[in-house]
C-alpha positions in Angstrom: 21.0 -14.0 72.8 19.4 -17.4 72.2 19.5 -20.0 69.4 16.0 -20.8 68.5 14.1 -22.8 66.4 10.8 -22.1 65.2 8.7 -24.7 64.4 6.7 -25.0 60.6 3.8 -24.3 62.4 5.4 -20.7 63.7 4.8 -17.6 61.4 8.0 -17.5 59.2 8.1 -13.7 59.5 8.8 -14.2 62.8 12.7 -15.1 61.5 13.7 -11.7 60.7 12.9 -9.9 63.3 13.9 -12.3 66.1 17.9 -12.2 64.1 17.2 -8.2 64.5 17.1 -8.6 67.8 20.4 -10.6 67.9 18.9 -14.2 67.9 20.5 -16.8 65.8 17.2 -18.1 64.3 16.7 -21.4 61.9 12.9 -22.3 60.6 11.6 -25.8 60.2 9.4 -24.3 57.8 12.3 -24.5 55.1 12.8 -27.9 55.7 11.2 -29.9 53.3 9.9 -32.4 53.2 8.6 -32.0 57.4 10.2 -34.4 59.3 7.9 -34.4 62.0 7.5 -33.5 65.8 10.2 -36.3 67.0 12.6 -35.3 64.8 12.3 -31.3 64.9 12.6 -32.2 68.5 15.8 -34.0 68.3 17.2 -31.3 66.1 16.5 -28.9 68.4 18.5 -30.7 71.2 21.4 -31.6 68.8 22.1 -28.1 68.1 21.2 -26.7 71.3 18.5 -24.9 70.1 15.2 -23.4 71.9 12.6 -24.8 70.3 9.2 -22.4 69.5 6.0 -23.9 69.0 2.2 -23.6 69.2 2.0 -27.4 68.8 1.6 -29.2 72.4 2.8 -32.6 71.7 6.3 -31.3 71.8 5.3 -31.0 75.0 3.9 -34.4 75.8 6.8 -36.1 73.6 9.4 -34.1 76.2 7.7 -34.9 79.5 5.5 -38.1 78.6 8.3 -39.8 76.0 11.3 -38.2 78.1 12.5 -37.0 74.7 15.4 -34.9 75.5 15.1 -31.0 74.4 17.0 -27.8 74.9 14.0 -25.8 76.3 10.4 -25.5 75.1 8.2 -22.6 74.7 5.1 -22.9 73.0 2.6 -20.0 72.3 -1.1 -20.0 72.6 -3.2 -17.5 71.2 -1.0 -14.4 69.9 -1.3 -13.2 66.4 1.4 -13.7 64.0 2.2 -9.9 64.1 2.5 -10.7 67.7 5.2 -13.9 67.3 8.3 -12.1 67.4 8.0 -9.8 69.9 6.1 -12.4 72.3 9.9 -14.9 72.4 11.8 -12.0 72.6 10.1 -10.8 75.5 9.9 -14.8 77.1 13.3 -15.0 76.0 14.4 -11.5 78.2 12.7 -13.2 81.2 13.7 -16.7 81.0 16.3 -17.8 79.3 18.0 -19.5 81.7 15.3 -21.5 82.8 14.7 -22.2 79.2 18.7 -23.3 78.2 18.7 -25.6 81.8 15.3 -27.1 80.2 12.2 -25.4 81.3 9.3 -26.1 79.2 7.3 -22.6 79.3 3.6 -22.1 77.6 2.8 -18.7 77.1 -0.5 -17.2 76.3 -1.4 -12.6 76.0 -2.0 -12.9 79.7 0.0 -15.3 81.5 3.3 -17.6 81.4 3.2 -21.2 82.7 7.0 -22.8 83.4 7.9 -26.0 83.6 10.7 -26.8 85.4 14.1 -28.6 83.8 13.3 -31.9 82.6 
């Protein structure tokens, strides 16, 4: 099982059900104040921790910037109902490109992976 992230832009009721599924699952969303992209980013990494987005300038900060991560996946385009079971699924499939880096955007119809930064 993975340790994950979610991002404060990621439906918070995704938490639950993601732990249910033996994730160990933290929520940026309960952070206040936000500390923003570079430093969600950098927590991520420190704790070895997959982050889950829908924001793409994780993305550009990671391969533009060269900000180090622990893996990337950022969803485009699934309901909120949808959240949970969506990274479980990715998560099933590619974990191990994700924990060796992979950046991996994932829409209701395809997957797009990045390789290891």
């Amino acid at each position: 099982m993975a340790k994950l992230l979610l991002d404060t832009c990621v439906w918070g009721g995704a938490l639950e059900p993601l732990e249910q599924t033996g994730h160990e699952v933290e929520w940026a969303g309960s952070w206040h104040p936000d500390p923003g992209d570079s430093q969600i980013l950098s927590y991520a990494h420190e704790h070895a921790q997959i982050l889950v987005t829908l924001d793409k300038d994780f993305g550009e900060l990671a391969i533009v910037k060269g900000q180090p991560h622990s893996g990337i996946i950022r969803l485009m385009g699934f309901r909120v109902a949808e959240m949970a079971l969506a990274i479980d699924q990715i998560l099933s499939s590619h974990s191990e490109k994700l924990v060796d880096g992979a950046i991996i955007v994932a829409t209701p119809s395809k997957t797009r992976i990045r390789g290891a930064s």
